[in-house]
C-alpha positions as CSV (number, residue, x, y, z in Angstrom):
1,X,65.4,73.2,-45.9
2,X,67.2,70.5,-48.1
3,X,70.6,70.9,-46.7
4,X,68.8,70.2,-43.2
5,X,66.8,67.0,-44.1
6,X,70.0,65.4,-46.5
7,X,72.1,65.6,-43.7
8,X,69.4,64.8,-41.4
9,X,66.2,62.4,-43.2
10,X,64.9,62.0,-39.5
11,X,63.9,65.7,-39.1
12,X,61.4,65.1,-41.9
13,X,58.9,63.3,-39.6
14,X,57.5,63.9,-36.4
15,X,58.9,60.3,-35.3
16,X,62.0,61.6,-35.4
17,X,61.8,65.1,-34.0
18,X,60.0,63.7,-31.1
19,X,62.0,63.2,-27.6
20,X,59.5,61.7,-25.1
21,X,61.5,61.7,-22.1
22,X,64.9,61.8,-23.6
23,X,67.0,64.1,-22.7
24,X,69.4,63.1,-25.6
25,X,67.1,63.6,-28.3
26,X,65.9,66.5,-26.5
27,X,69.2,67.6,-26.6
28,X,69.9,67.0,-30.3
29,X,67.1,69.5,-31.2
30,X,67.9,72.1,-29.3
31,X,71.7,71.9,-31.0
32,X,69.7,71.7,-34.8
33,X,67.3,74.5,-34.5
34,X,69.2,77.6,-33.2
35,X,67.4,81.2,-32.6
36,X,67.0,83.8,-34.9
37,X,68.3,87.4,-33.7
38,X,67.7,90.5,-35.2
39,X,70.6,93.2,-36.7
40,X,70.3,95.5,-33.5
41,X,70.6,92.1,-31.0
42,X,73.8,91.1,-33.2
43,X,75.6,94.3,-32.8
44,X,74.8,94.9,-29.2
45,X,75.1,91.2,-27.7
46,X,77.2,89.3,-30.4
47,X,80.1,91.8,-32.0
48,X,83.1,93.2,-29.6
49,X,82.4,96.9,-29.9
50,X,78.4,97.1,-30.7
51,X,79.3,97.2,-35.1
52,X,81.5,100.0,-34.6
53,X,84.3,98.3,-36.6
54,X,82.7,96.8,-39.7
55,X,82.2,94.8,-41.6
56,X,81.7,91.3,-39.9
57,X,82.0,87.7,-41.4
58,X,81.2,84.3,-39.8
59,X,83.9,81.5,-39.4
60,X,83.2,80.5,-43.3
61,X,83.7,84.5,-44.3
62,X,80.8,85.1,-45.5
63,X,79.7,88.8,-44.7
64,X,76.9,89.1,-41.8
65,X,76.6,92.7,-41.2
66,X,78.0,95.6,-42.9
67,X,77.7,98.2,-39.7
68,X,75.2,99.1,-37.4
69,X,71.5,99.4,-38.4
70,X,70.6,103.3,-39.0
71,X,67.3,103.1,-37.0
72,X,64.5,100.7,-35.5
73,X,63.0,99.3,-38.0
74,X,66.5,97.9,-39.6
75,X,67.3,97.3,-35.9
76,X,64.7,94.2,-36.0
77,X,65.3,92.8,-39.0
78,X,66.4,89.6,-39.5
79,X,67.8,89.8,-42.8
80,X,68.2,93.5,-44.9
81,X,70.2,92.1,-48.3
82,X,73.4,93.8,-48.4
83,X,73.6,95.0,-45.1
84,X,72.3,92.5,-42.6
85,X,72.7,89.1,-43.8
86,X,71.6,86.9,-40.5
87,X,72.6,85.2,-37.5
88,X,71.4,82.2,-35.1
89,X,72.1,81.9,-31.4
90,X,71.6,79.1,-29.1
91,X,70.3,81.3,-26.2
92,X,69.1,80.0,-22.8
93,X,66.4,78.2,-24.3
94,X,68.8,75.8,-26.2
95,X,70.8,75.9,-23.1
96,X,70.3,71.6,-22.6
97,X,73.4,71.8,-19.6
98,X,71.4,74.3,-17.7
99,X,67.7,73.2,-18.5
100,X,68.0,69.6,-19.1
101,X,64.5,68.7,-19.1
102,X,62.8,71.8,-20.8
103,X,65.4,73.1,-23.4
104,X,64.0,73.5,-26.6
105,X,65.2,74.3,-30.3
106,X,63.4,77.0,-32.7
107,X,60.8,77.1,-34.2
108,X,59.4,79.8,-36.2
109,X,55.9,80.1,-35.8
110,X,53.6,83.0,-37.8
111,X,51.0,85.8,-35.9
112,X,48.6,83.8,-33.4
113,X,45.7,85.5,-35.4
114,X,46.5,83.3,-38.3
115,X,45.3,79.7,-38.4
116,X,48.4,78.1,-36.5
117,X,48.4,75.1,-34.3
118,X,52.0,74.5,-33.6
119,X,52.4,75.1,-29.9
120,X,49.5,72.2,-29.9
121,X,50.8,70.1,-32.5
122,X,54.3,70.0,-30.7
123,X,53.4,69.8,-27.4
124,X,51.1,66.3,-27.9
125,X,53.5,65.1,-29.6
126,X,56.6,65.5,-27.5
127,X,58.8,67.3,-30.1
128,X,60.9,69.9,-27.9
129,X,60.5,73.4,-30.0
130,X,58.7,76.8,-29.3
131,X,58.7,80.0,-31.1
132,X,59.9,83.0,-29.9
133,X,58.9,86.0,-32.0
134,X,57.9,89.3,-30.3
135,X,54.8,88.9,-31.5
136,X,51.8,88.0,-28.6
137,X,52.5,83.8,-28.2
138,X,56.0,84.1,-29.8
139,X,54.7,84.6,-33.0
140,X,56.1,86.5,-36.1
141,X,55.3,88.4,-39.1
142,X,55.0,87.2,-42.2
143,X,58.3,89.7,-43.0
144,X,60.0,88.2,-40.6
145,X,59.4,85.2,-41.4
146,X,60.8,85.6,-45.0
147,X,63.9,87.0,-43.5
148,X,64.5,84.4,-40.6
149,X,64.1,82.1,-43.9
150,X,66.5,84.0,-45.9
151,X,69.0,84.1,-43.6
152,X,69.2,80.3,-42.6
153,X,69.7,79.6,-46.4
154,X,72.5,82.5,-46.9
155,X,74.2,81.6,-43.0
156,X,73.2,77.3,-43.7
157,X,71.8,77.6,-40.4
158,X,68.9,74.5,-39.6
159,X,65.6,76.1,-39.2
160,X,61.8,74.6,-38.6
161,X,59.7,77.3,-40.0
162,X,55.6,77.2,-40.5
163,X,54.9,77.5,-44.0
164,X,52.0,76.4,-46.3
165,X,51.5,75.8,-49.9
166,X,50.5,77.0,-52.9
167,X,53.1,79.8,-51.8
168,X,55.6,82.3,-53.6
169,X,58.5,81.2,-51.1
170,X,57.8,77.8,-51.6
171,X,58.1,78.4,-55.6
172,X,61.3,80.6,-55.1
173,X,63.6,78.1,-53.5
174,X,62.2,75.2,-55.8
175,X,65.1,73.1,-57.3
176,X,67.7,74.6,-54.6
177,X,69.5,73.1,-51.9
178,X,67.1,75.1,-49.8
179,X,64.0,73.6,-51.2
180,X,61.0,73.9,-48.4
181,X,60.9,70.4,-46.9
182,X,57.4,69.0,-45.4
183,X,57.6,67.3,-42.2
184,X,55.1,64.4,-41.6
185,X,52.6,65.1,-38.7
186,X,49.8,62.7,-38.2
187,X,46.8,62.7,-40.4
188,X,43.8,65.3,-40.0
189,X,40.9,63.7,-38.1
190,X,37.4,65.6,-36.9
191,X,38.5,64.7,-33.3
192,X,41.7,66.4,-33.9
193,X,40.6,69.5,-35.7
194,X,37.8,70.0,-33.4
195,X,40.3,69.8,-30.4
196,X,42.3,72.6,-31.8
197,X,42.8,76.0,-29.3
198,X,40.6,78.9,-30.9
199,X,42.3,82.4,-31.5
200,X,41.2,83.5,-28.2
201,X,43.4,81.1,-26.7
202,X,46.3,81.0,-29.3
203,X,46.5,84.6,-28.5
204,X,46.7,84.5,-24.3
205,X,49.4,85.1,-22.4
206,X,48.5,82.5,-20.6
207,X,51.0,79.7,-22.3
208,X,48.8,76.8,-20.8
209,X,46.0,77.9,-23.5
210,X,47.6,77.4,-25.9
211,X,47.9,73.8,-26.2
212,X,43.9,73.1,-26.5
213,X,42.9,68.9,-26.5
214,X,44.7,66.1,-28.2
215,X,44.9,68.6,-31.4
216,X,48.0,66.7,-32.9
217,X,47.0,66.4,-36.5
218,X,48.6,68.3,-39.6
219,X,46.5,70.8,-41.1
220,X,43.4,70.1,-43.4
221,X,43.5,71.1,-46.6
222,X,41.7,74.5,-47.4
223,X,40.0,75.7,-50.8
224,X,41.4,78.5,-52.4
């Protein structure tokens, strides 16, 4: 979002979201990009007495969650307006004291079906994120990915989120302080492209797939 890149321009390339072999950069990251939970996670790991007492606010008193979800499907929300209004967690996977070397931050990546290359582009080029929907490869709806967006702009929560453009979304938060902000990946090449992991891979549950060659680049451009 805006808020993210004014306070942080470096975020907006891959120069700076990149850590090599440092741990502090590393480190940085995993602090900035926080996971999403869903409502049922929030009442059961994150309130006292599993929503039982509502309503509950953040430390800036805004409202987060007004009870308990009612069944599953508000259960795994991330954001239900008016009643579920979003939280982030830095969970063992942001945990940089325990994992040092392989803590990551978030990063919201869609369905593996769709034509992502994320897992690829940020492993080649050393940036320290990885998605983890509960979708096969970590992936998540395109539902959830409007509420994970939704509620990092109502909660002002960082968040790295796939996206593309022309896009509703990307229209909707035009001119706010929660404008979608590109990050610069290096240019498309054939080489690149035609490194890329194919679906088949994307989708195993075998993580090493996913990575394919040196596929790096930012997307191509696609006709509409």
């Amino acid at each position: 979002p805006y808020y993210t890149a004014e306070r942080d321009p470096t975020l907006l390339s891959y120069f700076g979201l990149a850590a090599g072999n440092s741990t502090t950069k590393r480190r940085k990251i995993a602090e900035t990009f926080l996971r999403p939970i869903t409502w049922g996670y929030y009442c059961d790991k994150v309130t006292p007495d599993n929503c039982t007492s509502p309503p509950y606010y953040d430390e800036e008193g805004r409202l987060i969650a007004v009870g308990a979800p009612t069944d599953k499907t508000e259960s795994d929300r991330y954001f239900l307006p008016g009643s579920f209004h979003g939280h982030f967690n830095a969970t063992d996977d942001n945990n940089c004291d325990k994992y040092p070397t392989t803590c990551t931050g978030h990063l919201a990546n869609v369905q593996c079906e769709w034509s992502t290359f994320v897992a690829s582009q940020a492993h080649h080029l050393g940036i320290p994120v990885k998605s983890n929907g509960p979708q096969t490869a970590g992936g998540y709806s395109y539902g959830d990915m409007v509420d994970i967006y939704t509620a990092a702009n109502y909660t002002r929560n960082d968040v790295l989120i796939y996206w593309w453009t022309p896009q509703v979304k990307v229209q909707e938060f035009q001119g706010t302080d929660a404008e979608f902000q590109r990050v610069l990946l290096p240019t498309p090449s054939e080489e690149c492209i035609e490194s890329r992991p194919s679906k088949d891979k994307r989708c195993s549950g075998d993580t090493s797939d996913h990575i394919g060659g040196f596929g790096a680049c930012d997307a191509e451009a696609h006709t509409l």
